[in-house]
KELO-125667 format. One record per residue (C-alpha): residue number from 1; residue in one letter; chain; x, y, z. Coordinates in steps of 0.25 Angstrom, whole numbers, plus 5000, padded with zeros to 4 digits. Example, Ala and Ser with C-alpha at 12.3 -4.5 7.8 and 13.67 -1.06 7.14 Angstrom:
BEGIN
 pos code unit   px   py   pz
   1    a    A 5049 4982 5031
   2    s    A 5055 4996 5029
This chain:
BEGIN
 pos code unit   px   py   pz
   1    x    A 5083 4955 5017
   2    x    A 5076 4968 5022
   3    x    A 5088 4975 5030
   4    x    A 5084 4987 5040
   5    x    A 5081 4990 5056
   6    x    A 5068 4981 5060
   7    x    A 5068 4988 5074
   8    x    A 5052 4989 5074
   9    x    A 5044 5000 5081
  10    x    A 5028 4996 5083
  11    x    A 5020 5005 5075
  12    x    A 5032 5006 5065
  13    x    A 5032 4990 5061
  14    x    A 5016 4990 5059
  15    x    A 5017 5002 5051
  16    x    A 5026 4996 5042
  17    x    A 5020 4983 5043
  18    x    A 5006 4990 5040
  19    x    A 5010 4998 5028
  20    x    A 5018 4984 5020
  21    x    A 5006 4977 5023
  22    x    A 4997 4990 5018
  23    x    A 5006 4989 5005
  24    x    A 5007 4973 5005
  25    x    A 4992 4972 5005
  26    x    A 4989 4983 4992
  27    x    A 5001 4987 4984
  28    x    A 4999 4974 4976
  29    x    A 4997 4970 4962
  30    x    A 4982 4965 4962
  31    x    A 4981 4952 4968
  32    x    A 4988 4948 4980
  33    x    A 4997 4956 4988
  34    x    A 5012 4954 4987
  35    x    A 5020 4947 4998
  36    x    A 5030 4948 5006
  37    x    A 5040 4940 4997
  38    x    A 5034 4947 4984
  39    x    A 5039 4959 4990
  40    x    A 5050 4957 4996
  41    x    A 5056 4948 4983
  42    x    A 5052 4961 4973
  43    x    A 5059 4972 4984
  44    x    A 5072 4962 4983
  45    x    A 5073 4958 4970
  46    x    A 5067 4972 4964
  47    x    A 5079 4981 4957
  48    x    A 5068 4993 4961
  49    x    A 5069 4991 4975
  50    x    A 5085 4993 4977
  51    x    A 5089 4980 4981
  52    x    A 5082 4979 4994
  53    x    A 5081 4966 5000
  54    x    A 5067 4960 5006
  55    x    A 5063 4947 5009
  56    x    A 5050 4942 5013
  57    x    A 5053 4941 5027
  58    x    A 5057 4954 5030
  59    x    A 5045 4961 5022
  60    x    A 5036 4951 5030
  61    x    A 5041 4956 5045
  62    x    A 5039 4971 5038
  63    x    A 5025 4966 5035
  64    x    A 5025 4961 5047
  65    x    A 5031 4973 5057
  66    x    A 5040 4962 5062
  67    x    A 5050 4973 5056
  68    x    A 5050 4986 5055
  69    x    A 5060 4994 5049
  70    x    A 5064 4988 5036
  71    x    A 5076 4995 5029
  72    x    A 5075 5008 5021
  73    x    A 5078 4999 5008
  74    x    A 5064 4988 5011
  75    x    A 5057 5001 5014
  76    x    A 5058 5008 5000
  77    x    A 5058 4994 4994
  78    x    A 5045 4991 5000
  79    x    A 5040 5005 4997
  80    x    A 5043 5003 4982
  81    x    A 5037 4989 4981
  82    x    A 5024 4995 4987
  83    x    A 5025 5009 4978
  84    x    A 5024 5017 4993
  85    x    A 5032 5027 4999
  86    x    A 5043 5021 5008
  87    x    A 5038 5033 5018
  88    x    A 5026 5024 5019
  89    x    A 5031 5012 5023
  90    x    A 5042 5018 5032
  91    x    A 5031 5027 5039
  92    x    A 5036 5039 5036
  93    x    A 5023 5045 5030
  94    x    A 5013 5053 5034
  95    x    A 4999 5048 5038
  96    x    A 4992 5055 5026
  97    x    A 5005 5048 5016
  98    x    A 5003 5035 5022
  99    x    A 4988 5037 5019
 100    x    A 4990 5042 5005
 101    x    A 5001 5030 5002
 102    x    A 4990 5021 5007
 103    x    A 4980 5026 4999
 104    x    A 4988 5024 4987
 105    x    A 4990 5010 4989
 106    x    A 4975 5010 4992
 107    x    A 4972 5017 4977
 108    x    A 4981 5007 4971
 109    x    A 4974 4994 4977
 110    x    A 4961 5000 4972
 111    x    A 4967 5003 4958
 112    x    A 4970 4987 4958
 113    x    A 4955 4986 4956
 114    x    A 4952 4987 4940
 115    x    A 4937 4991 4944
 116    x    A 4942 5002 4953
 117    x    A 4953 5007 4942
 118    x    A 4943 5007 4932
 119    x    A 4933 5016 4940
 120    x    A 4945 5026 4943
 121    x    A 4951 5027 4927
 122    x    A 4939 5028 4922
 123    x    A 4937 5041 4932
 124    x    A 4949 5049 4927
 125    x    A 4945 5059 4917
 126    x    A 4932 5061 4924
 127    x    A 4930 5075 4929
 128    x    A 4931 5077 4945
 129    x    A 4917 5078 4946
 130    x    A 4915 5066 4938
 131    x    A 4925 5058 4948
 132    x    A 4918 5064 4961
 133    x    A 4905 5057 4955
 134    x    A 4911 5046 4953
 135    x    A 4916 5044 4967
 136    x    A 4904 5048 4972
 137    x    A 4898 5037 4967
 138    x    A 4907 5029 4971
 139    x    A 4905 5031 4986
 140    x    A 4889 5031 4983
 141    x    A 4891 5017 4980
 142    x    A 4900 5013 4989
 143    x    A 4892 5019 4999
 144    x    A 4879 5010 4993
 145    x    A 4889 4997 4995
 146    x    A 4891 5000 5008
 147    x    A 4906 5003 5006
 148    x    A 4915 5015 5013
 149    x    A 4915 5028 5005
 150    x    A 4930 5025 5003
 151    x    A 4935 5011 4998
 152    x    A 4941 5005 5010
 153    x    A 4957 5006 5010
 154    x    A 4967 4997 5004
 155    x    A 4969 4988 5018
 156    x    A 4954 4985 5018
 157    x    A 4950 4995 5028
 158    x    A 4941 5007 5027
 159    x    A 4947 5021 5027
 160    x    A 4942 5030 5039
């Protein structure tokens, strides 16, 4: 079992809450998302993850914000699991490296799509000029299907 100080300060449990559900919801294989018991039974019974222990439980009430302040140990498990800084999950980074964590996972969810992944490999090579086209008809596009110039983010929501 997760082992560390759950004392819980408001705006610290949703943010934690926030960013797992964040990751829960996009850093998954294509399909569905992983669950709670996935999770925690790879961080547990994973070598890779230094013998931490998890159950289901716990990660739920992380999920949940019902705690807050999970061991060092659970942090840099969960960080590992999800391929993320642990800053990110512990809060510890700044507004712009939050932004660009998050706008990894949003590139690696897009790159789930074969369609998408075909349209970016077959762009390498090109010369700059040739990519800025290509993105400029893009957005023409886009603009005709009455869609946002930029693809709406990971979570479903537009980018301001």
């Amino acid at each position: 079992m997760a082992v560390g100080g759950d004392g819980a300060a408001g705006d610290a449990r949703s943010t934690l809450a926030a960013r797992l559900n964040y990751l829960f919801a996009n850093m998954h294989p294509p399909g569905a998302p992983y669950t709670n018991g996935h999770v925690a039974d790879e961080i547990t019974n994973g070598a890779e993850y230094g013998g931490t222990g998890l159950t289901e439980q716990y990660l739920s009430m992380l999920r949940n914000g019902r705690r807050a302040n999970p061991s060092p140990d659970v942090l840099r498990a969960l960080a590992k699991f999800f391929a993320v800084p642990v800053g990110y999950l512990m809060g510890d980074l700044s507004d712009s490296q939050a932004a660009r964590v998050e706008e990894e996972v949003r590139f690696l969810v897009a790159m789930r799509d074969q369609r998408v992944r075909a349209i970016a490999l077959r762009s390498v090579g090109l010369p700059p000029e040739v990519q800025d086209s290509l993105t400029t008809i893009i957005s023409q596009f886009r603009q005709q299907m009455n869609l946002p110039s930029d693809p709406p983010d990971a979570g479903g929501e537009e980018r301001p």
